[in-house]
N, C-alpha and C positions, 0 to 999 in steps of 0.2 A: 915622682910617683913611680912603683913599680910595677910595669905592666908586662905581663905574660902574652905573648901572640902565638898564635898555630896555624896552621891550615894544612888542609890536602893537596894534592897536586894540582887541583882547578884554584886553589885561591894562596898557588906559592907565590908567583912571580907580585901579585899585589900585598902579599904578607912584606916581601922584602922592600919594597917602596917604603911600608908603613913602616916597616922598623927603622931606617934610616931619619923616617918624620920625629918617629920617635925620640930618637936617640940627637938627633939635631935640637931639639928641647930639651935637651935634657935630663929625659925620664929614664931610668934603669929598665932596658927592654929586655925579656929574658924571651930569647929563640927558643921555644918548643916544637921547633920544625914544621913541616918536614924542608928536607933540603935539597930538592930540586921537581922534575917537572915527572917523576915516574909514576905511577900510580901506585897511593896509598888510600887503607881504610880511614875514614873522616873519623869514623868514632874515636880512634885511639889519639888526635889530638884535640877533640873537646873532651875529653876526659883529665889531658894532660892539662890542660888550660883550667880545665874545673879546679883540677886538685889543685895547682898552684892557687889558687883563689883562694880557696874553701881551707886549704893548708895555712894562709897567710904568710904564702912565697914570694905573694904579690898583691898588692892594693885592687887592680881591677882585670879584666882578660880581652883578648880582642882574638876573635876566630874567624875564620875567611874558605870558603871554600866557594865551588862553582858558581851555586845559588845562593846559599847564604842558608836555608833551609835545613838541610841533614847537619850541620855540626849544632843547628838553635837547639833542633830536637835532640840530640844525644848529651850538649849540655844542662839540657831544663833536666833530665836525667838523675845529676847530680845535685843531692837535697844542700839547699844553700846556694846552689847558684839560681841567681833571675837574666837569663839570658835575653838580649831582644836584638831580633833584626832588623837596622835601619836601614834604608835608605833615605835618608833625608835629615838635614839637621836638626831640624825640632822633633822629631821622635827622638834623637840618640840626644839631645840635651832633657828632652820631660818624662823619658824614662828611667835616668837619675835624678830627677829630681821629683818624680814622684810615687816610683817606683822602686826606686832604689838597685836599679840596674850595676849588675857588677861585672857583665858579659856583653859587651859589643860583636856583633856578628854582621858580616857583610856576604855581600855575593857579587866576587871578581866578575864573572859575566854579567850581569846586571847593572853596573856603576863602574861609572870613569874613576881615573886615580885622582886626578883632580877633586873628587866629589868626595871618596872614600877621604882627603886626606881632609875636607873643611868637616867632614861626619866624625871622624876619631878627635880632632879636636872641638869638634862639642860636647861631644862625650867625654872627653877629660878633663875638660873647665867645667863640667856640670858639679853642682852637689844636690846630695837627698836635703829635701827642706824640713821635713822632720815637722812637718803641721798632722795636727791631728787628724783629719782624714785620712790624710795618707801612712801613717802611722794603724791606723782603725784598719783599712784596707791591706795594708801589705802582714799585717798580723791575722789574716783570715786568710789569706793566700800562705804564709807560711803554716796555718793548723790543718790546712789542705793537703800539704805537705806533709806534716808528722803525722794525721790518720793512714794517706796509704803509705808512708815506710812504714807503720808500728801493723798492717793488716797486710804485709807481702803484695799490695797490689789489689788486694782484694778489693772487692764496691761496699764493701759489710762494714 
């Protein structure tokens, strides 16, 4: 699988664990930085992680910052991504699979590396089940989404 990773400075040092997890499976890990411990703005790598996603540079995305919180919000941003932050493995396995989750986000302060790495591989052995329900509901969450990009934001 190809997976996109990013973080800011608070979720480098556990981006680079993951990528090694990564890449010891097997998965084509594509570094979207950042590359060390200096202070960067989070948006600019859920952004980069979106577009690889949303581009189809890559199958699914994994973002990491202090909390887990400021890259979730900057990629639900981008229309097409369903970003969700786990801590735990049954959220990050049943939000692909009923969700259709294509954005794993964690928060390096928050979780051990041991935790984040049993959480990324539930989230990449998961798949969407594609039962009607979930179909129903992820198709009312995506017209959520084209009303406000086609109204700039607006409530109207």
């Amino acid at each position: 699988m190809r997976i996109a990773i990013g973080a800011d400075h608070g979720g480098y040092s556990l981006k680079e664990l993951l990528l090694e997890l990564l890449r010891q499976e097997g998965h084509l890990a594509l570094d979207l930085g950042t590359d060390s411990t200096d202070p960067v703005d989070y948006p600019d790598y859920a952004e980069a992680v979106g577009q690889a996603v949303t581009g189809g540079g890559a199958d699914r995305g994994v973002l990491v910052c202090g909390s887990g919180v400021g890259v979730s919000v900057a990629a639900n941003k981008i229309p097409g991504i369903r970003a969700g932050l786990c801590h735990d493995t049954y959220s990050a396995h049943q939000g692909v699979e009923h969700d259709d989750m294509n954005v794993l986000v964690l928060g390096a302060r928050v979780i051990g590396p041991e935790l984040a790495r049993d959480i990324l591989r539930s989230f990449l052995a998961a798949e969407y089940t594609g039962e009607e329900r979930h179909r129903r509901r992820l198709a009312k969450v995506m017209e959520i989404e084209r009303h406000y990009s086609r109204s700039g934001g607006d409530q109207g």
